[in-house]
C-alpha positions in Angstrom: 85.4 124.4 144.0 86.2 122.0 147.1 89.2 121.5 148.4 89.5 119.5 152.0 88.0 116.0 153.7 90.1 113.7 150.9 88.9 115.4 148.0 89.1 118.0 145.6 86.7 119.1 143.1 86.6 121.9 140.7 82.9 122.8 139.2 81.6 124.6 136.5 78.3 125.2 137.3 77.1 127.1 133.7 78.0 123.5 131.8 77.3 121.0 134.4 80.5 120.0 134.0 83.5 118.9 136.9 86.6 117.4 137.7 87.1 115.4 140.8 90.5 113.8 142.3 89.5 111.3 145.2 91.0 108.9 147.5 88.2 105.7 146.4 88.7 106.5 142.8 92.4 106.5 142.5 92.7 103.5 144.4 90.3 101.8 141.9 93.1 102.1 139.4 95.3 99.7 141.5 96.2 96.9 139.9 94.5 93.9 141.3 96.2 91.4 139.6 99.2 91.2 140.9 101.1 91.4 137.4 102.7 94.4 138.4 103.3 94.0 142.2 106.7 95.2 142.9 109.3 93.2 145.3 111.2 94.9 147.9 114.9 94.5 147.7 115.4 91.7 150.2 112.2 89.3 148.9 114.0 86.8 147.5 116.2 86.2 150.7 112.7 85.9 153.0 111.1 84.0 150.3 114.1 81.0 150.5 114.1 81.6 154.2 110.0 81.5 154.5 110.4 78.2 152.2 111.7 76.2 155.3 109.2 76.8 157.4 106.3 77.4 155.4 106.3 75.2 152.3 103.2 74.5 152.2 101.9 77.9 151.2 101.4 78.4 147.7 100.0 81.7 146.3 99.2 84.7 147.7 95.4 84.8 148.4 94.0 88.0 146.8 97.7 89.9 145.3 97.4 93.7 144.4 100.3 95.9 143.8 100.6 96.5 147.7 102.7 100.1 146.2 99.4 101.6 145.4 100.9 102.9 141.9 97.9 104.8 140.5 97.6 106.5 136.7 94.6 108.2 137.7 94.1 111.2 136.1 90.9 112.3 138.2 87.3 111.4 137.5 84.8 114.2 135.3 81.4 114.7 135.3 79.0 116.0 132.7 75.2 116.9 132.2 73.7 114.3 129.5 72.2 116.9 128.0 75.7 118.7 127.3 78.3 116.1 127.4 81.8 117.4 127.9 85.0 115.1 127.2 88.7 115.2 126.6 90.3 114.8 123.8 93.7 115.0 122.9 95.4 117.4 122.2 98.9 119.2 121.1 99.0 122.1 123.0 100.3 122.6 125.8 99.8 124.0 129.1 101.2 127.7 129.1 103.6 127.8 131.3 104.5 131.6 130.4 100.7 132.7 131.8 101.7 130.5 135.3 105.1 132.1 135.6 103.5 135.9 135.8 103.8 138.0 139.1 99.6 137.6 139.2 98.0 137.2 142.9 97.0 134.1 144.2 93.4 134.5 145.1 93.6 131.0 146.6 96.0 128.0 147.6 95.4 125.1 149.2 96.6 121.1 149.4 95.4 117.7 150.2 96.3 114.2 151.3 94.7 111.8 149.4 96.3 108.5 150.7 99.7 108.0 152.3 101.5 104.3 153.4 105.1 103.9 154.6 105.1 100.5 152.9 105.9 98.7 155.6 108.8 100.7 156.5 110.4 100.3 152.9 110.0 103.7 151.6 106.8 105.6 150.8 103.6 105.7 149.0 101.6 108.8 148.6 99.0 111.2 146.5 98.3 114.6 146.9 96.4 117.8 145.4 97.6 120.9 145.6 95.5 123.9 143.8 96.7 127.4 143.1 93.4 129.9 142.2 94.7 133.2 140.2 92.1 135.6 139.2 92.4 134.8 135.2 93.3 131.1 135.8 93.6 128.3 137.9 96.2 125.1 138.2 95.7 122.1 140.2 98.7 119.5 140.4 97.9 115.7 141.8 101.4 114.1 142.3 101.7 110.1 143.0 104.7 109.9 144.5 107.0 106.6 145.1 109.6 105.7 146.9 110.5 101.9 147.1 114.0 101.8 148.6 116.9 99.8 147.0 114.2 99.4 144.1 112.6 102.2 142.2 111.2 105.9 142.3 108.2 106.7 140.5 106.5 110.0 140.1 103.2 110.4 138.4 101.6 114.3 137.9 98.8 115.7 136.1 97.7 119.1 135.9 94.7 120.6 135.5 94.7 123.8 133.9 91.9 126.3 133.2 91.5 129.5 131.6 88.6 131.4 132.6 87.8 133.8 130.3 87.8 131.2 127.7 86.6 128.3 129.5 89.8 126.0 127.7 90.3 123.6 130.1 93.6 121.4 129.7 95.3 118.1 131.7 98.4 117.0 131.1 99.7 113.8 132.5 103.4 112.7 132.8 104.5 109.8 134.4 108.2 109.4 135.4 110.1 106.4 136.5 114.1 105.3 137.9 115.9 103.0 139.6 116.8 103.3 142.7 120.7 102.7 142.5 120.8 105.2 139.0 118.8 108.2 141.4 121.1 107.9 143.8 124.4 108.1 141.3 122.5 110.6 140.0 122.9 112.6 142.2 126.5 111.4 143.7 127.3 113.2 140.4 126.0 116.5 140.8 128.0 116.8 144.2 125.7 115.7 146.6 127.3 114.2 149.7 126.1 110.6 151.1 124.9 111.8 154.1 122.4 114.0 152.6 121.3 111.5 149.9 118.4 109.5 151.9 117.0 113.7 153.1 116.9 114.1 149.3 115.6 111.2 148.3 112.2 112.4 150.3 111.9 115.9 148.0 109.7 114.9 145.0 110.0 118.1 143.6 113.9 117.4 143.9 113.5 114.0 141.9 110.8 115.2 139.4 113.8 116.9 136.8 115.8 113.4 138.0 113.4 111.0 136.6 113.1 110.4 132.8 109.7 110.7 131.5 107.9 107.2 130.3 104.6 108.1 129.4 102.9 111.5 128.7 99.6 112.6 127.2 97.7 116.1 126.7 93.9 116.5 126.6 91.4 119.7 125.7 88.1 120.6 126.1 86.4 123.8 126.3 83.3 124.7 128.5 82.4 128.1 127.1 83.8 131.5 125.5 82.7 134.8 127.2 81.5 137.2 125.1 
């Protein structure tokens, strides 16, 4: 396992086989087309100002979604010789086994990219890992914030059971306006001044967001005797 410098990778030696969450990789699943780009909430006021004074630019040279929205779900590896793949799958991740008092042999978390978007919210994706000594779970979050627009939170977990080798990722992507969050929560009591400090917590906004995509995957690297 490695876990520091942008990355995090969990190995199984035995099967040659590993998962890896990286910086390079998830930025690859940008969309560079521009078909998805999102607008901040004042764009259409600086794009009939800009107009005036610069009419004679016409597209934008090179347009990517400048929110760094990523679905990536971390990159695997496998020997040739023993190929090892997803596939989906029905079960889910047991929550019951995560939820017991058990020790945690080892916790750690990384950065993977971070942007203020020019001052219009946030941008960001993280690891965090948590090593128990009959499992493990790793959770990388994509968190956004675009003010006035949208919030968008994107998670999968890795978990794996060691004695069995059943490895399982789940990924959930959830999504909400920016106006229906913040009524949201204007409706559970929350006072106005304490809305933007709230609006920072994605584990606050995770149970806030209604879910728009979700998929479950299996494998299983080996069985002990």
């Amino acid at each position: 396992m490695i876990f520091g410098d942008n990355l995090a990778r969990i190995e199984h030696p035995a099967s040659g086989w590993s998962i890896e969450f990286n910086a390079f990789d998830a930025l690859d699943r940008v969309d560079k087309t521009g078909d998805s780009m999102l607008k901040v909430s004042y764009s259409k006021e600086w794009q009939q100002n800009r107009q005036h004074h610069s009419s004679d630019i016409k597209e934008v040279i090179k347009p990517f979604d400048w929110s760094y929205s990523t679905d990536y779900a971390g990159s695997t590896e496998s020997l040739a010789s023993n190929p090892l793949e997803f596939e989906p799958t029905t079960t889910p991740i047991p929550l019951e086994l995560l939820k017991r008092p058990d020790p945690i042999l080892f916790f750690d978390e990384v950065m993977l990219y971070e942007d203020e978007l020019a001052d219009n919210g946030i941008a960001m994706l993280s690891c965090k890992i948590r090593v128990m000594p009959a499992r493990l779970l790793l959770l990388s979050r994509f968190f956004l914030r675009l003010d006035d627009v949208v919030f968008r939170i994107r998670d999968t977990r890795v978990f794996v059971e060691f004695k069995t080798g059943e490895v399982i990722r789940e990924y959930t992507a959830r999504e909400e306006k920016y106006e229906e969050v913040k009524r949201k929560m204007k409706m559970q009591g929350e006072k106005e001044a304490d809305i933007p400090a709230l609006m920072r917590d994605a584990n606050r906004l995770a149970g806030m967001l209604p879910v728009v995509e979700q998929r479950l995957e299996r494998l299983e690297l080996h069985k002990e005797p």
